[in-house]
C-alpha positions as CSV (number, residue, x, y, z in Angstrom):
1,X,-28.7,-1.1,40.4
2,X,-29.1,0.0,36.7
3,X,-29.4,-2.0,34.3
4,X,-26.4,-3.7,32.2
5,X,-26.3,-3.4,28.5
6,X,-24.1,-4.6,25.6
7,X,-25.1,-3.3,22.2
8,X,-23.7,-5.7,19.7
9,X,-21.5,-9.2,19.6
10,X,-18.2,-10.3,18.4
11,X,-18.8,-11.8,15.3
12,X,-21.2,-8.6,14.1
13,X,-17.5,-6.6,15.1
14,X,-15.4,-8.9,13.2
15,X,-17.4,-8.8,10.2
16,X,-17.3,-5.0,10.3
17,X,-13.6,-5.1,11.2
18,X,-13.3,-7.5,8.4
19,X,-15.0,-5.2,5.9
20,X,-13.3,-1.7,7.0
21,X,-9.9,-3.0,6.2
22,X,-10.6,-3.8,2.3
23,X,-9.4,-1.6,0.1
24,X,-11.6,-1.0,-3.3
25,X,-10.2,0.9,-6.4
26,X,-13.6,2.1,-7.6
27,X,-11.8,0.6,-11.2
28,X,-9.4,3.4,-11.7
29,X,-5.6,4.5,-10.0
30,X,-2.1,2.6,-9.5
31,X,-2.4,-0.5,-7.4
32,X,0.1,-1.8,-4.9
33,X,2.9,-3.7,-5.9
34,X,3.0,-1.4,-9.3
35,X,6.3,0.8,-10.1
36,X,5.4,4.2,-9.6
37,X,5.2,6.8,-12.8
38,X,8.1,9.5,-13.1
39,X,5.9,12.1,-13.9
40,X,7.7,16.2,-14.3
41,X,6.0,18.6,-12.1
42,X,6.1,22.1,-10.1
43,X,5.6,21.9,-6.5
44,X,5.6,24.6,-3.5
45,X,6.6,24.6,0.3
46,X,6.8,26.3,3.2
47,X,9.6,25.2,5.1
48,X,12.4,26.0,1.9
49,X,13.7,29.7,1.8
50,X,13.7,29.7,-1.8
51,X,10.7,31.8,-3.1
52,X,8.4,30.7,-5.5
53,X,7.8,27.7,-7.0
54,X,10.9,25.1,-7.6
55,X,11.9,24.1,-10.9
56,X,10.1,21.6,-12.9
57,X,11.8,18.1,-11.1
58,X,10.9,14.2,-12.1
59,X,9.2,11.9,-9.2
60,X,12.0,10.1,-8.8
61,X,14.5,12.9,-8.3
62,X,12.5,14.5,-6.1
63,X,12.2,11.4,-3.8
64,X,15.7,10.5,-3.8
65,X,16.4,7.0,-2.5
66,X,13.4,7.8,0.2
67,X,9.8,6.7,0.9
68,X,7.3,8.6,-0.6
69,X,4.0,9.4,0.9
70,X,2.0,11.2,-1.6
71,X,-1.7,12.4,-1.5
72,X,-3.9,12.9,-4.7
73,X,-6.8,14.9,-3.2
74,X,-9.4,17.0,-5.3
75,X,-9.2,20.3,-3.7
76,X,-8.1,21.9,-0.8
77,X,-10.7,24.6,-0.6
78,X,-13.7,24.7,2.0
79,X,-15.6,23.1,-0.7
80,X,-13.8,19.8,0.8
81,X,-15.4,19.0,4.1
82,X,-12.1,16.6,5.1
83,X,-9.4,18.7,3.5
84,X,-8.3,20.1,6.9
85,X,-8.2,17.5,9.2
86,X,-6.6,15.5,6.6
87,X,-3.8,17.5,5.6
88,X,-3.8,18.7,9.5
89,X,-2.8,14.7,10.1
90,X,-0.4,14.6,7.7
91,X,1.5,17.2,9.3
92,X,1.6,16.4,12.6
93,X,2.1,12.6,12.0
94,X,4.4,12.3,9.4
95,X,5.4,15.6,7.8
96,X,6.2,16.6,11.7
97,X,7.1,13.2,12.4
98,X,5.4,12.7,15.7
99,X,4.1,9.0,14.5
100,X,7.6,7.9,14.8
101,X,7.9,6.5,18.2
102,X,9.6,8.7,20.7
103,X,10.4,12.5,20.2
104,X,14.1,12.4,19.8
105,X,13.6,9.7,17.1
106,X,11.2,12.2,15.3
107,X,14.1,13.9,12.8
108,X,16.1,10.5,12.8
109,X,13.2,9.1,10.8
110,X,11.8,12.2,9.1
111,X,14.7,12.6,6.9
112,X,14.3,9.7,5.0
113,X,10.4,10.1,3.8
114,X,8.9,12.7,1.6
115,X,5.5,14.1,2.2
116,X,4.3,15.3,-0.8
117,X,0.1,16.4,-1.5
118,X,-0.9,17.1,-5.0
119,X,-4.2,19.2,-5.9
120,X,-6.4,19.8,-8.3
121,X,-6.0,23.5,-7.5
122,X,-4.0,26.1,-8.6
123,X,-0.6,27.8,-7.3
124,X,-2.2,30.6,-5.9
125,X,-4.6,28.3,-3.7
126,X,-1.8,25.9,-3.3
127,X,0.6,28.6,-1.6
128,X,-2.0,30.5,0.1
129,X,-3.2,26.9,2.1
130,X,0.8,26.1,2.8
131,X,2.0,29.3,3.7
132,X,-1.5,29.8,6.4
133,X,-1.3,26.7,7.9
134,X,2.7,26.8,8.1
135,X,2.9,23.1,6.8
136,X,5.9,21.2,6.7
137,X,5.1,19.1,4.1
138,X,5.2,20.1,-0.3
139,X,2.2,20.5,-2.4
140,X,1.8,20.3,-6.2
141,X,-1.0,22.2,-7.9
142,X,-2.4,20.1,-10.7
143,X,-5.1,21.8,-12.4
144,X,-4.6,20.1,-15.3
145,X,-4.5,17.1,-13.8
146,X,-1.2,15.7,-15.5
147,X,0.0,14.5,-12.6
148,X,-3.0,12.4,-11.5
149,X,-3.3,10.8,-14.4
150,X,0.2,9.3,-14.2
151,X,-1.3,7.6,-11.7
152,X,-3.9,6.4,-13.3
153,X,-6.6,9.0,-11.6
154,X,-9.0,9.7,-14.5
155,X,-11.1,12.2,-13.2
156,X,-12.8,14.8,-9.9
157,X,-16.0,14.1,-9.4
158,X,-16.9,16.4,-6.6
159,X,-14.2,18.7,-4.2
160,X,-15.6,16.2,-1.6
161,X,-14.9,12.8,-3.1
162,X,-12.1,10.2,-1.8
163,X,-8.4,11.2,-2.0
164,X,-5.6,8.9,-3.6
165,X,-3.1,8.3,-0.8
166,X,0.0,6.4,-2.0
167,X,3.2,5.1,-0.2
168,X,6.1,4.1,-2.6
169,X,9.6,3.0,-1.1
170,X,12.9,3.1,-2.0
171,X,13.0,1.1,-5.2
172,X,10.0,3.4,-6.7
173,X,7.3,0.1,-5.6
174,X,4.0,1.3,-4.6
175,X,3.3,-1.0,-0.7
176,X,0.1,0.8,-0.3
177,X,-2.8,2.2,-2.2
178,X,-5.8,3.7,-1.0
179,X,-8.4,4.7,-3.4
180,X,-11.1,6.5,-1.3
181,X,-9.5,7.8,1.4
182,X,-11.4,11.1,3.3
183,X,-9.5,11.8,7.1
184,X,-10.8,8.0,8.6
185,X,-8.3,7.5,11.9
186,X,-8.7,3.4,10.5
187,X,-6.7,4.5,7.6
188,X,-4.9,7.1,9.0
189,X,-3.3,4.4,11.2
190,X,-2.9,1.8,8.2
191,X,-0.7,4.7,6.1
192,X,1.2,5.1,9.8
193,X,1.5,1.7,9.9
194,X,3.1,0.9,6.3
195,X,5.0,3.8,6.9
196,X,6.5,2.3,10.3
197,X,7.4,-1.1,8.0
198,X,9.1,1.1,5.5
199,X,11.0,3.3,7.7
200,X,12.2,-0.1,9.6
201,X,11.3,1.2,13.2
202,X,10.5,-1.4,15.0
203,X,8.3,-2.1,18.0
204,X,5.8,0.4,17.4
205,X,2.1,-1.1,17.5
206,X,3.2,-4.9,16.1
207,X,3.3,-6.6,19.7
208,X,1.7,-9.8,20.0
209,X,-0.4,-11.1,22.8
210,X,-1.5,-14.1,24.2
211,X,-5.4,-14.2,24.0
212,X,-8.1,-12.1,24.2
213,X,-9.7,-11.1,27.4
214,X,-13.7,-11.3,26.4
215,X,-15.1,-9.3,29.0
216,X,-19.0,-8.7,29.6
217,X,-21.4,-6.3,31.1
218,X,-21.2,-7.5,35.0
219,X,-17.3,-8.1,34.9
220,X,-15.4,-5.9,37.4
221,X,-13.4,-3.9,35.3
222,X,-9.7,-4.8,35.1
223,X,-7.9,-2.4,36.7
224,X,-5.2,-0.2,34.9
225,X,-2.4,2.7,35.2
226,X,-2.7,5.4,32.6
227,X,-0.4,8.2,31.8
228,X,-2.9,11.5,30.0
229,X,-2.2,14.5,28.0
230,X,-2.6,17.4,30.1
231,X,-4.2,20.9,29.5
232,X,-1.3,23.2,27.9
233,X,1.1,20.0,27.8
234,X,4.0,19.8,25.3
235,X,6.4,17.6,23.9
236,X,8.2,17.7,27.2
237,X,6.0,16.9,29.5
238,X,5.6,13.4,30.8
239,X,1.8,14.1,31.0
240,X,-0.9,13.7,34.3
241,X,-0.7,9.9,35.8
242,X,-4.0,7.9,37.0
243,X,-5.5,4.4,37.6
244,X,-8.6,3.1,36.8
245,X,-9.2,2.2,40.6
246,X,-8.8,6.0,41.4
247,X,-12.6,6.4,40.7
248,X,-14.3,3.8,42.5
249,X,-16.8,5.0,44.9
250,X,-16.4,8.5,43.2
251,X,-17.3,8.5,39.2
252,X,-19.1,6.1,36.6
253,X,-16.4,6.2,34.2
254,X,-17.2,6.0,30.0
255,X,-13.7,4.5,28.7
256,X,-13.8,5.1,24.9
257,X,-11.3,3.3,23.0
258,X,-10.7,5.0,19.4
259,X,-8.4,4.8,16.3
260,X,-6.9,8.2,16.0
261,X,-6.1,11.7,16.9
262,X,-7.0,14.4,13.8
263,X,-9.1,12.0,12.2
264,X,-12.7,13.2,11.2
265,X,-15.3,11.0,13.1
266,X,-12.6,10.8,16.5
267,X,-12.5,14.3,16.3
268,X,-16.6,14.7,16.4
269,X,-16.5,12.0,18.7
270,X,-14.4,13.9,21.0
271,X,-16.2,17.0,21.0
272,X,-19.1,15.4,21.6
273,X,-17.9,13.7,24.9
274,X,-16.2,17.2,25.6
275,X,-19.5,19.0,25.2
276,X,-21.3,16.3,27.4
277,X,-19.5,16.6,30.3
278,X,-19.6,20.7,30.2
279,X,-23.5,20.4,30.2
280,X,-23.1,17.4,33.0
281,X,-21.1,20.3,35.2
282,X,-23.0,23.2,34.8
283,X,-26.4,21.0,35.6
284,X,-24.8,19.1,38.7
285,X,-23.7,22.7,40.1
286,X,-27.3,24.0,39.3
287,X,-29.0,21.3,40.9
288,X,-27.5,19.5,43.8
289,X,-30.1,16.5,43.3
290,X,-28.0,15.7,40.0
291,X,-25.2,14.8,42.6
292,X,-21.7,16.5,42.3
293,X,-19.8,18.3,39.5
294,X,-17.8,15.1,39.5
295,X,-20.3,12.0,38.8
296,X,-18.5,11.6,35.5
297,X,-15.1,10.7,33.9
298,X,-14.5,9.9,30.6
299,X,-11.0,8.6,29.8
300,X,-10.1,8.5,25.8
301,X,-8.0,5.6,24.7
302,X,-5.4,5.6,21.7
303,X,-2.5,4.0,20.7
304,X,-1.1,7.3,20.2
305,X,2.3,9.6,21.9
306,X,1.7,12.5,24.2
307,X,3.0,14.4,21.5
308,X,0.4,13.9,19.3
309,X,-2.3,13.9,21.9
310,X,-1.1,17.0,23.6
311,X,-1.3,18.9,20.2
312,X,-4.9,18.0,19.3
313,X,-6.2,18.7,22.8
314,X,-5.0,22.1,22.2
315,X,-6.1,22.4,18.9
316,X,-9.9,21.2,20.1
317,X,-9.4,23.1,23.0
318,X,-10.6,19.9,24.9
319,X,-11.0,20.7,28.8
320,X,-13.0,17.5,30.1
321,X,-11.8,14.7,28.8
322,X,-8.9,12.8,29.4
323,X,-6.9,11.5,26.5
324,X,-4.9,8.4,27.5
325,X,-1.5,7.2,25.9
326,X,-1.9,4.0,25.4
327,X,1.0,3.5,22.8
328,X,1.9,-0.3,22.9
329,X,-1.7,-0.9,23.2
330,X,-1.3,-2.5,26.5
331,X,-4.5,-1.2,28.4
332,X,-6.9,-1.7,25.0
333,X,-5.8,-5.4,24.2
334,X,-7.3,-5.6,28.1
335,X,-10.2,-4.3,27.3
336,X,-10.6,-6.7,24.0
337,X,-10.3,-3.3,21.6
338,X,-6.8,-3.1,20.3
339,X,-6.8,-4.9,16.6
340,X,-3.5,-6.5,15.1
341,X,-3.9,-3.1,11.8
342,X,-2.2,-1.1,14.9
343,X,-4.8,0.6,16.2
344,X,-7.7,0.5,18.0
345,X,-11.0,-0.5,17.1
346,X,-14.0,2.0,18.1
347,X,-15.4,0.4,21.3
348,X,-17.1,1.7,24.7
349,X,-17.4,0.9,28.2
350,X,-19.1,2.6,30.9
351,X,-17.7,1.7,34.4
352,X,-19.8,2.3,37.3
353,X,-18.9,3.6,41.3
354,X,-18.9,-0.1,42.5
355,X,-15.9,-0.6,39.6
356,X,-18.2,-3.3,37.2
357,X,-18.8,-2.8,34.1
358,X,-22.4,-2.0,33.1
359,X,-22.2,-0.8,29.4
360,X,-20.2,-1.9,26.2
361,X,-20.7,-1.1,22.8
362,X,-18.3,-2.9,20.3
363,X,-18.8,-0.9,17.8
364,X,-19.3,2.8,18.9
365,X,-21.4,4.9,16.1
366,X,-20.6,8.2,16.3
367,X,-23.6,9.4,15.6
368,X,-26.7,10.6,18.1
369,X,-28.4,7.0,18.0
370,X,-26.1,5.6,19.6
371,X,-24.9,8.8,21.9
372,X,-28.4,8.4,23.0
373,X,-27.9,5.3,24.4
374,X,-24.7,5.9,26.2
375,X,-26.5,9.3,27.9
376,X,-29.8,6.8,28.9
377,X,-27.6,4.3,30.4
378,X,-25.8,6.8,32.6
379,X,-28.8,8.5,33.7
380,X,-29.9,5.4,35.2
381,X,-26.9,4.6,36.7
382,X,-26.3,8.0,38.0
383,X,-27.8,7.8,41.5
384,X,-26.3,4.2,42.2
């Protein structure tokens, strides 16, 4: 029998966990529970059948009586390594409105926020990036930076540094500030979140449970039922279906719990995993002594719709890895990952052919260290 590893303990997790959800200002930008600026500017969209540019509008016409989700970010360009996956989760979460619970709620809810990103770039950029990605959402160009500086922002350092992401409700109040803020699925979920509060749709990720189930290498793994997006799924498709228990005396399983789709390091995390288990196929059919093309499953956890999921396994073009719906949160407060912020923190497992657990990581790196370690302990608990 291989050996049974776990990489780090609870209190090292909750210190991290601790630490991840503090915001810092870096000294400069609107805080919350400030009134928001009514700053005049142009902006541009894609989804209007006016052409051009609108008129020159105040913030506080443009939002209405809605909630306003607005991003300061300092460009848009390929000089900004997180500019796409950012602006990529914006659409699909909010400007789309898949976030909101269940599909047919989607438009319910989308009509009463505005999704607004403001750039230090100008219109040309600006309507080239909207009008090629077909977003859903309105942009402002701000070369000048008049805008930003309304709300405090007193400077770009770099086209890579932090965004300014903002929610302001109804009564023009800013309930969330982020000051650095560059595509992480932890913060990603904390705007979904606020935005969920705001919106008053209830029931979402807020669902309380008794205890935590501390579970250790050695533990047989509690069993589950999982509903996946599938290959070329859509909105309307209720997705594949599976249990846990399916792959005992068949698979090691790696169950990788994660905090969300089109953010950057889930992403790279992903296509890792992905890549993985093409190599693990190609060598297994190669070389018989490797054992089967089907040693390995790898099941990825979120507290995310199929919506959602089946969109970003079609946009990675993911074709060996599972991605698991886990939208109450239900199968990661099980497995000890799910955190009370509404999503889930980054955690491992690996699950071996007898169904016990032999490897956990509590706080997944995705980085090659700790990739390393997951590919060693598999390798010796391959032939088992």
């Amino acid at each position: 029998m291989g050996r049974i590893q776990v990489k780090m303990g609870f209190l090292a997790a909750l210190l991290m966990f601790l630490a991840g959800s503090i915001t810092f200002s870096g000294g400069h930008g609107l805080s919350v529970g400030e009134t928001s600026p009514n700053p005049e500017f142009l902006y541009e969209n894609n989804y209007d059948i006016t052409a051009g540019l609108r008129s020159t509008v105040n913030l506080y016409n443009y939002k209405e009586d809605k909630t306003l989700l607005v991003a300061f970010m300092p460009d848009i360009s390929s000089a900004n390594s997180y500019a796409e996956v950012m602006t990529s989760a914006f659409e699909i979460y909010f400007a789309k409105g898949m976030a909101f619970v269940e599909p047919y709620e989607w438009q319910l809810h989308r009509k009463n926020l505005k999704v607004l990103i403001v750039t230090n770039n100008d219109q040309s950029l600006v309507r080239d990036y909207l009008y090629g990605n077909g977003y859903e959402f309105d942009m402002a160009p701000d070369v000048n930076m008049d805008f930003a500086h309304s709300f405090g922002i007193t400077k770009w350092n770099s086209p890579g540094e932090g965004s300014f992401v903002y929610i302001v409700d109804k009564n023009n109040k800013i309930t969330y500030a982020n000051h650095d803020y560059k595509g992480e699925g932890e913060k990603l979920r904390a705007v979904q979140k606020e935005l969920l509060t705001q919106l008053n749709i209830a029931g979402s990720k807020d669902i309380m449970f008794a205890g935590i189930n501390v579970l250790f290498p050695g533990d047989t793994a509690p069993d589950f039922d999982f509903t996946y997006s599938e290959a070329g799924g859509n909105n309307f498709i209720a997705g594949g279906k599976g249990k846990l228990s399916d792959f005992i005396g068949k698979k090691n399983v790696i169950l990788a719990f994660y905090p969300a789709p089109f953010s950057v390091s889930c992403a790279m995390e992903l296509t890792t995993f992905d890549s993985y288990a093409e190599k693990q196929t190609l060598q297994n059919i190669s070389n018989t002594q490797l054992g089967s093309a089907d040693d390995l499953e790898i099941l990825m956890v979120s507290n995310s719709g199929l919506g959602i999921l089946d969109k970003w396994k079609n946009d990675m073009n993911v074709k060996n890895v599972k991605l698991v719906s886990d939208l109450f949160g239900e199968i990661s407060h099980t497995y000890a990952s799910y955190n009370m912020l509404g999503y889930n923190n980054r955690t491992l497992f690996i699950i071996d052919k007898r169904g016990k657990i032999s490897y956990i990581d509590w706080n997944y790196i995705v980085d090659e260290q700790d990739f390393s370690m997951v590919k060693d302990h598999l390798e010796l608990i391959k032939t088992n």
